[in-house]
C-alpha positions as CSV (number, residue, x, y, z in Angstrom):
1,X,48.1,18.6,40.7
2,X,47.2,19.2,37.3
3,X,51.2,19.5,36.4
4,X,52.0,16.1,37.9
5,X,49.3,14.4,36.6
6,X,50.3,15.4,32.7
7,X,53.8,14.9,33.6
8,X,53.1,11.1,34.5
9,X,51.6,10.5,30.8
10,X,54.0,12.9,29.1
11,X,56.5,11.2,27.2
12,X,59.8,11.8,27.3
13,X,60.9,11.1,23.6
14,X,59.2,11.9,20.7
15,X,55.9,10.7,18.7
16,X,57.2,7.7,16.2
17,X,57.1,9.2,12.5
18,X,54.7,6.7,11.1
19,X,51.7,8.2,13.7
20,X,50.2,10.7,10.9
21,X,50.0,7.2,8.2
22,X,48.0,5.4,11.0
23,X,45.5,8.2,11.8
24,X,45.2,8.4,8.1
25,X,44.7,4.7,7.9
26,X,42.0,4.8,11.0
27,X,40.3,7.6,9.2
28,X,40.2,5.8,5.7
29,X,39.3,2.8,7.7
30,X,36.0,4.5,9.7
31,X,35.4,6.2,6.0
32,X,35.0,3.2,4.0
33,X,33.4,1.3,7.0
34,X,30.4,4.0,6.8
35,X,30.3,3.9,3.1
36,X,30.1,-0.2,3.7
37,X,26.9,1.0,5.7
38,X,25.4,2.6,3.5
39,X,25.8,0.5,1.1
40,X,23.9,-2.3,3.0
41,X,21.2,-0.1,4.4
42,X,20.3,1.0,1.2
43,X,20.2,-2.8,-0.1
44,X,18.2,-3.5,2.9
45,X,15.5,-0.7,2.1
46,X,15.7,-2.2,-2.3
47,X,14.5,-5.6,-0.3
48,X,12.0,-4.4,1.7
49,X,10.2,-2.3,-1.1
50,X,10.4,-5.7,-3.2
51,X,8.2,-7.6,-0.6
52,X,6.6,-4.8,-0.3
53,X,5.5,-4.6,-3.9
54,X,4.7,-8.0,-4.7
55,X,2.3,-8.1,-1.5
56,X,0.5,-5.2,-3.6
57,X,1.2,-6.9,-6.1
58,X,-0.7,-10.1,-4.4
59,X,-3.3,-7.9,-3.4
60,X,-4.3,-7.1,-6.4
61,X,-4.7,-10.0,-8.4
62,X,-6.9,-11.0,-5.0
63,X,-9.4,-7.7,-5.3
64,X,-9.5,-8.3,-9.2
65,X,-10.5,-11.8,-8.5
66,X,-13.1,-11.0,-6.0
67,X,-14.3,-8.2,-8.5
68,X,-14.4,-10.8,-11.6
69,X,-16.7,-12.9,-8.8
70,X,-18.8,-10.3,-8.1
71,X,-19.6,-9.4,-11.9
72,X,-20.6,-13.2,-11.9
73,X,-22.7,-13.0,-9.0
74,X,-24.6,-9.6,-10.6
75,X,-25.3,-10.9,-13.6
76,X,-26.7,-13.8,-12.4
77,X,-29.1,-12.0,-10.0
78,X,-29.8,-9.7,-12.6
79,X,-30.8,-12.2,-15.0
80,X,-34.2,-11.0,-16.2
81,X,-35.6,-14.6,-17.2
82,X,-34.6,-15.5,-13.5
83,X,-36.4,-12.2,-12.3
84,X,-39.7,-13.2,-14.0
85,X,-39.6,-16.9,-12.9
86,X,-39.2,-15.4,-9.0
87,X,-41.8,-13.1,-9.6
88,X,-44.4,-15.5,-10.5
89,X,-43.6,-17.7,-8.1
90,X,-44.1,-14.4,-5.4
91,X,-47.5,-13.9,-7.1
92,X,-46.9,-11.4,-9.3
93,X,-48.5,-10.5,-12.6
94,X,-47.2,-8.6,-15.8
95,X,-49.2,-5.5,-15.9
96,X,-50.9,-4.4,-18.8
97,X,-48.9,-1.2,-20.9
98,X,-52.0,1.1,-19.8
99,X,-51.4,0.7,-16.6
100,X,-47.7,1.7,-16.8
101,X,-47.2,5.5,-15.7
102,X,-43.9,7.7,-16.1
103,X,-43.4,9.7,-13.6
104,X,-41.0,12.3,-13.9
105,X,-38.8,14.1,-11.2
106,X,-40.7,17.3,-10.0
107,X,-44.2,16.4,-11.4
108,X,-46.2,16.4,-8.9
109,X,-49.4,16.1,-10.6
110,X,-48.4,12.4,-11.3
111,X,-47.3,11.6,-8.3
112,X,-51.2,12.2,-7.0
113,X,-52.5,10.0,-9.4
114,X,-56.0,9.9,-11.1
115,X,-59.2,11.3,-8.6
């Protein structure tokens, strides 16, 4: 079976001499096709780590903004003219410098206080 089968797509007369130039050509063709390829994958990959980078980039102008408003926002609050008006108006009195007690880490004498 096998016999008549190749004999049906056997050819009778011989491979045309240009055959070896158009497997050459096919495999020039499918070489510089993959090289095309590349070539645009790797342009693909400089694009994406563009936008990539300027979102970072976007990013951090955002947190160095939101920083900048912070440092604001703490220095305001930590304004000690503002402290003292919100004290007084809680009540609060300035205490007299003999009143005023260090206490220093692992003294625990001061902690207790006078007896």
């Amino acid at each position: 079976m096998k016999t008549r089968l190749y004999q049906l797509f056997r050819r009778s007369t011989p491979a045309p001499a240009g055959r070896g130039v158009i497997a050459l050509m096919a495999v020039v063709t499918a070489l510089c096709t993959a090289l095309a390829l590349q070539r645009v994958r790797s342009r693909h990959e400089l694009v994406s780590l563009g936008y990539d980078l300027s979102r970072a980039g976007e990013k951090v102008r955002e947190l160095r903004e939101a920083h900048r408003k912070l440092e604001v926002e703490r220095a305001t609050l930590a304004n000690p003219e503002r402290i003292r008006v919100l004290a007084t108006e809680l009540g609060m009195v300035a205490v007299p410098a003999d009143q005023i007690r260090i206490v220093r880490a692992g003294n625990p004498v001061a902690l207790a206080g006078p007896r």
